[in-house]
KOLNUNU-747512 format. One record per atom (N, C-alpha, C): x, y, z; residue in one letter. Coordinates in steps of 0.2 Angstrom, whole numbers, plus 5000, padded with zeros to 4 digits. Example, Ala and Ser with C-alpha at 12.3 -4.5 7.8 and 13.67 -1.06 7.14 Angstrom:
residues 2
506649725039A506249785039A506649845039A506449895035S506849955036S506450005039S
***
This chain:
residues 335
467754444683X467254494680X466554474681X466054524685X465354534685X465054544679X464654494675X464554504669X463654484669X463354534668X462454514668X462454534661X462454504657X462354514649X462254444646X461554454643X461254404639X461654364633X461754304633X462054264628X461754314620X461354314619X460954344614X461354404612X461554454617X461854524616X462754504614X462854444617X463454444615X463654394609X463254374609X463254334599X463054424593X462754454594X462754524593X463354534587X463354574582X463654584577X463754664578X464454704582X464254774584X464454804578X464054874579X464554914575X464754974579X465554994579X465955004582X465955104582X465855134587X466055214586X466755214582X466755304578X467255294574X467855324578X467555364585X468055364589X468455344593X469155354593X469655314597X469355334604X469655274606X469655274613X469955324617X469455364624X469855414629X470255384631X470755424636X471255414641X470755374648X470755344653X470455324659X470355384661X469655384663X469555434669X469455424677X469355464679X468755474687X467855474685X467855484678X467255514679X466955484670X466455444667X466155434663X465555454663X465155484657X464755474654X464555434649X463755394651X463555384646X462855394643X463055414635X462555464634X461655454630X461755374633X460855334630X460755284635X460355274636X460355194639X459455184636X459255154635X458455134633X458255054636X457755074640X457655004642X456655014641X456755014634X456055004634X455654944628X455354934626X455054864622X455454824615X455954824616X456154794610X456754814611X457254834617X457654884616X458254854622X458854874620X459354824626X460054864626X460354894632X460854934634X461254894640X461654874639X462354854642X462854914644X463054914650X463354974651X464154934655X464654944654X465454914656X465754964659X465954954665X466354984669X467054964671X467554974670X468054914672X468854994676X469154934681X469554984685X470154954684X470654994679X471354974678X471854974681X471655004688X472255014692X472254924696X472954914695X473354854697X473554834703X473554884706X473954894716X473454854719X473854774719X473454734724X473754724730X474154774733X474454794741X474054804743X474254744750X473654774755X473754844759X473154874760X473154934767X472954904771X472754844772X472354824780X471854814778X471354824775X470554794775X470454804768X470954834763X470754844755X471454844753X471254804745X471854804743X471754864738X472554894738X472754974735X472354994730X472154944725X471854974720X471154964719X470754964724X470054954725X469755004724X469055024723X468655074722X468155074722X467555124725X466855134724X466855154719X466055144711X465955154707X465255184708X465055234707X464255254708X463855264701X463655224699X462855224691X462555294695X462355324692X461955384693X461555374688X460955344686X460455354682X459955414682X460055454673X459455514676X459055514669X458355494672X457855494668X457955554663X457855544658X457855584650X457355634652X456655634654X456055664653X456055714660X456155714664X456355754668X456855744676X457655714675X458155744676X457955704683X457655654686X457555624690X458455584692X458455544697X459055504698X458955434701X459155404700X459355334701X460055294703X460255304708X461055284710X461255204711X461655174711X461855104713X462755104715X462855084719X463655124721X463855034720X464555004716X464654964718X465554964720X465754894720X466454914723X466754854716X467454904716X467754894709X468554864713X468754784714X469554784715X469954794710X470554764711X470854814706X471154754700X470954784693X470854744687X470054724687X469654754691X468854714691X468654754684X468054714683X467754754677X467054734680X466254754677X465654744680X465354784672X464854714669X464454744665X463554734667X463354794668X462454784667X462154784663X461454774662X461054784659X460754814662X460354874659X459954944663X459354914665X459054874660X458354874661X458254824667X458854774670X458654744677X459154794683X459554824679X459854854685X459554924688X459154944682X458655014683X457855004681X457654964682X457054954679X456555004679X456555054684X455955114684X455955154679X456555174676X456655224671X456555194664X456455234660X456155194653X456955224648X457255284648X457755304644X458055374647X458655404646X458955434648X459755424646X460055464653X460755444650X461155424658X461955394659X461855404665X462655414666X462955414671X463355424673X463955384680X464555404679X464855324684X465355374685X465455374694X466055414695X466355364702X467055394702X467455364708X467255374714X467355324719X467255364728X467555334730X467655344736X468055314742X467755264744X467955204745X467855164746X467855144755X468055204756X468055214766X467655294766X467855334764X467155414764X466755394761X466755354755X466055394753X466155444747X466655484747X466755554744X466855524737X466755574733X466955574724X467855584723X468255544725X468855554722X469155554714X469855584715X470055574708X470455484708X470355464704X470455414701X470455374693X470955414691X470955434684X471055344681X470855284682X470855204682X470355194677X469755224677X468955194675X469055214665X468855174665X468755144657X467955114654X467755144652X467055084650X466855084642X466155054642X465955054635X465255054635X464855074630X464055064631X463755024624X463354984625X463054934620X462254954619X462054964615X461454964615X461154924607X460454894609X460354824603X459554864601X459254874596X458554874595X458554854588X457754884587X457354844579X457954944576X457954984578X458255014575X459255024573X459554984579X459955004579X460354954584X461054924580X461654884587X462254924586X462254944590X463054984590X463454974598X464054994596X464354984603X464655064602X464955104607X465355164607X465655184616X466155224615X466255224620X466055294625X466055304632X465755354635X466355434633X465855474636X466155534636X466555524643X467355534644X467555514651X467855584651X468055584656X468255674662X468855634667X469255654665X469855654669X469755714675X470055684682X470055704688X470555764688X470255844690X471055904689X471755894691X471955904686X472755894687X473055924695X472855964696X473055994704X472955944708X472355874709X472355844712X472555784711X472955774717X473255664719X472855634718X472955594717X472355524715X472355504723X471755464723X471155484730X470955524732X471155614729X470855664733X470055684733X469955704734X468955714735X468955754731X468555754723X468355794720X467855844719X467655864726X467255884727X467455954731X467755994725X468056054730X467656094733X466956114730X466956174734X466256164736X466256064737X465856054741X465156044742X464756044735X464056064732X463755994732X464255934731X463955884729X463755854724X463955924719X463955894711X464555864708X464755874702X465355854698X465455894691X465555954695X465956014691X466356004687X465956004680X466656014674X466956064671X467456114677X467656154677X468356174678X468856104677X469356134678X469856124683X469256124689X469556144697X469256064700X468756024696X468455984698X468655904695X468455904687X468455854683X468655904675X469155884668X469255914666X468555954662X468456004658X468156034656X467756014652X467056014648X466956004645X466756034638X466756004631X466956044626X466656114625X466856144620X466556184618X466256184611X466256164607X465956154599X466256084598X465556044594X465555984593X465355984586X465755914583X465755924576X465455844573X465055834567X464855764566X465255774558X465655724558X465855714550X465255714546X464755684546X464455664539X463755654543X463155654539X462555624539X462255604533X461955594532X461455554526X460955594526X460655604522X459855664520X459555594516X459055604520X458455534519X457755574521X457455544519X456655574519X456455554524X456555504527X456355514536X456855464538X457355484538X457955464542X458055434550X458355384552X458355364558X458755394560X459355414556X459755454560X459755504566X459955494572X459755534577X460355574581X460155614585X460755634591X460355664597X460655644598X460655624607X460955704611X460555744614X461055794616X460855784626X461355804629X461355804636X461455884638X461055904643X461255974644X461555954651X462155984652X462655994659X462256054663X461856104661X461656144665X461056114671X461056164676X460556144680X459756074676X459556044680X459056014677X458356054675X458056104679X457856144678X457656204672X458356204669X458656234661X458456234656X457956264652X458156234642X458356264639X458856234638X459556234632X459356254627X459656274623X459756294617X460356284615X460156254607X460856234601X460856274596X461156294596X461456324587X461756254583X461556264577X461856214573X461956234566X462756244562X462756254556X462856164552X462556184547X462256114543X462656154536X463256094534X463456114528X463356064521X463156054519X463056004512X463755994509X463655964504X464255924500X464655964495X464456034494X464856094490X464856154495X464956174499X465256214504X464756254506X464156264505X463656304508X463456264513X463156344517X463156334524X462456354527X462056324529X461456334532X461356324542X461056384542X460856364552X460056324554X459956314561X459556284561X459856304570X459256284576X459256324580X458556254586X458856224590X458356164593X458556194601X458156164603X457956184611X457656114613X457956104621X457856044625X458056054631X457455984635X457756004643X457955954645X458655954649X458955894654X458955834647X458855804643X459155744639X458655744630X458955734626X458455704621X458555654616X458555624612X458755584608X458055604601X458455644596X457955664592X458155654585X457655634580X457755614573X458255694571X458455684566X459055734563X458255804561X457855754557X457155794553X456855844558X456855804565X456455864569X456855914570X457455904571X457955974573X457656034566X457956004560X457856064553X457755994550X457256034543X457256014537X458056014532X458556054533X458956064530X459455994531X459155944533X459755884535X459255834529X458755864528X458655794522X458755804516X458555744512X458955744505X458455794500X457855814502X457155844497X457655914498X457955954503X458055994506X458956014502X459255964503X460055954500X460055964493X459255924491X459555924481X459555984479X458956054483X458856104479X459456144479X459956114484X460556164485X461156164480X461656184479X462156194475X462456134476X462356064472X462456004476X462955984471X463755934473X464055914469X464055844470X463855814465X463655744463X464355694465X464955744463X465455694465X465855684471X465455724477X465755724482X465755634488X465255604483X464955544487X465155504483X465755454482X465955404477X465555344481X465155284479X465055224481X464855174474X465055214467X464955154466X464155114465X463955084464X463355044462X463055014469X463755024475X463554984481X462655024484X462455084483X461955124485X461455074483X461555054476X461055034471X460754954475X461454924478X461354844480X461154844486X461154894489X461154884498X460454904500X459854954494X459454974496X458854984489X459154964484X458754944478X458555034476X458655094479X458655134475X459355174471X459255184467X459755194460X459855274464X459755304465X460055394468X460355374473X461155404472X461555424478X461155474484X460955454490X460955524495X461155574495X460955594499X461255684500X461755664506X462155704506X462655704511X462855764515X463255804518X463455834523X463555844530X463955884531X464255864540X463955924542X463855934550X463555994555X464055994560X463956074562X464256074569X463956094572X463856114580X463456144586X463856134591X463556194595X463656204602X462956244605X463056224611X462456274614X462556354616X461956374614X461856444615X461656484619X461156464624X460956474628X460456444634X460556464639X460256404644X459756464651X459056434650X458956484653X458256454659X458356474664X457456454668X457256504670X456656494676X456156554675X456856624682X457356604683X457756624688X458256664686X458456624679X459256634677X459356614670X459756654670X460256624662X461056594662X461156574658X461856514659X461856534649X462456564649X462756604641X463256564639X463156524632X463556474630X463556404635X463156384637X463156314641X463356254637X463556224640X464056174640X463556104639X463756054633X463356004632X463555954629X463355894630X463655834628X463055804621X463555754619X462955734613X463355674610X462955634607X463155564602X462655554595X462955544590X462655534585X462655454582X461955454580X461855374578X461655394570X462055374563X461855364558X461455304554X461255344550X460755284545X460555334537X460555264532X460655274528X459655274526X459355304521X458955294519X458155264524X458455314529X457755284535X457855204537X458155174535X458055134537X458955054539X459155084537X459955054537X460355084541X460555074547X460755094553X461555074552X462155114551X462655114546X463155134553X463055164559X463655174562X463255214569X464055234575X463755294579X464255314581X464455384584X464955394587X464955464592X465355474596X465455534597X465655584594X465455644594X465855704590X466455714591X466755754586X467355784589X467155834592X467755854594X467555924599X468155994597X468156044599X468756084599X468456144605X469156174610X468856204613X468656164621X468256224625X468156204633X467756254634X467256224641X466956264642X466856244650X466956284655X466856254661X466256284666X465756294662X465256294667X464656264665X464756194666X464556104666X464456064672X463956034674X464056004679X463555964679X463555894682X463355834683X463055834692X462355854693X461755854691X461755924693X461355954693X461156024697X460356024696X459956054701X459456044703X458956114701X459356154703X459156224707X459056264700X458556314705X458356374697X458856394695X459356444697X459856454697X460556434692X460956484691X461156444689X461956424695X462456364694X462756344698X463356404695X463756444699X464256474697X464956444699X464956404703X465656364705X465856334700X
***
């Protein structure tokens, strides 16, 4: 095991996503890294394949792994290709393995460890850690299995662009609707989420977002972003906070805790609570439009602005396959 990780990060106290673990992919994402003043991302890669038969200069289950860092603020790239034997694991930390970028999100896929190419190699497993004044969590990435039509070793790269289409033909789909069980409504909330747009870089996205409170109404809200963002819940809509939640048809007993509220933060009021869904709406540059675009996203909780309680990824239901990891061009990618 390659392991660059600070004794400090690993005396750490994490707190864990609520979501189980993927199946091994060809292909992760991950959906934060921050390497700026106070602030510390650990990223783990590890290759489960076990074939230590030799082929004559590698053993069976050996692999290239490619970090593709993409700056948050404008869709820039930063690569580092490393080679994975088989059981190898490799953990960095961004801010010495990528130093020029401040924050974003990045990505890790299989290659050939003789071409070069993006194969399928459904082995890759990872996790991402990140430590600040705001927040320690650990969760695990968004991974994409390699398309079932293809062997393991084949070149992922069907139709040859040089991206990594998640469309089915390429790497498996990516979702369609994304769902957060719960958030907290706080007057200035840390709670944030993280969105990534799959469309070209060039793109802003749009999100539809229904915001439902603690007795079944149902309110919209409506956020725009290009190539990555990481935004308090407040900036998207005022209907996530709790000033906004009390006016509504609110059921007091759908939040049982007990006095614990009273002990953890000395105020005597339960929060406001409710869950949201979203998917993207539409994605458009000065060229082209892309209808229902395809988008990733992580949610970081916090109680009362200031008590950092959990993170996870969405659920999801559904697919949508025209997503892809990176595109450049005005246009939109139709493969």
């Amino acid at each position: 095991m390659r392991n660059i990780l600070s004794a400090a990060l690993v005396a750490s106290c994490f707190v864990s996503s609520a979501v189980a673990a993927e199946r091994p992919g060809s292909l992760l994402v991950f959906p934060c890294f921050d390497n700026g003043r106070g602030a510390l991302t650990a990223l783990t890669v590890t290759n489960t394949n076990s074939n230590t038969t030799s082929n004559g200069t590698l053993l069976a289950g050996t692999v290239d792994v490619e970090f593709v860092y993409i700056n948050g603020t404008n869709c820039a790239e930063f690569n580092r290709t490393r080679r994975l034997t088989p059981r190898d694991t490799i953990t960095v930390v961004t801010t010495l393995d990528n130093p020029n970028q401040v924050r974003g999100y990045a990505y890790v896929f299989a290659k050939s460890p003789t071409t070069g190419q993006a194969i399928k190699w459904d082995f890759l497993i990872g996790t991402e850690t990140n430590v600040s004044l705001a927040f320690v969590g650990e969760t695990e990435p968004w991974v994409f299995q390699a398309a079932s039509a293809l062997g393991t070793g084949a070149s992922t790269d069907v139709d040859m662009d040089g991206l990594r289409d998640l469309n089915g033909s390429e790497y498996t789909k990516a979702p369609d609707r994304l769902y957060v069980p719960r958030f907290w409504g706080a007057l200035a909330p840390l709670g944030s989420l993280t969105l990534i747009s799959l469309s070209p870089a060039q793109f802003t996205t749009v999100v539809d977002f229904l915001v439902h409170n603690d007795n079944e109404e149902t309110f919209s809200a409506q956020y725009s972003f290009r190539c990555w963002t990481k935004t308090p819940l407040l900036e998207i809509s005022n209907v996530f906070s709790s000033e906004f939640l009390a006016t509504t048809n609110n059921n007091p007993n759908e939040v049982y805790i007990g006095n614990i509220g009273t002990m953890a933060t000395g105020v005597s009021a339960v929060p406001e609570t409710g869950w949201f869904q979203f998917d993207g709406s539409i994605a458009y540059s000065t060229a082209g439009q892309i209808q229902d675009p395809a988008i990733l996203a992580f949610y970081c909780d916090a109680v009362l602005g200031f008590l950092p309680i959990g993170s996870q990824i969405p659920y999801v239901t559904g697919e949508r396959g025209n997503g892809d990891l990176l595109g450049q061009s005005i246009f939109p990618d139709t493969n």
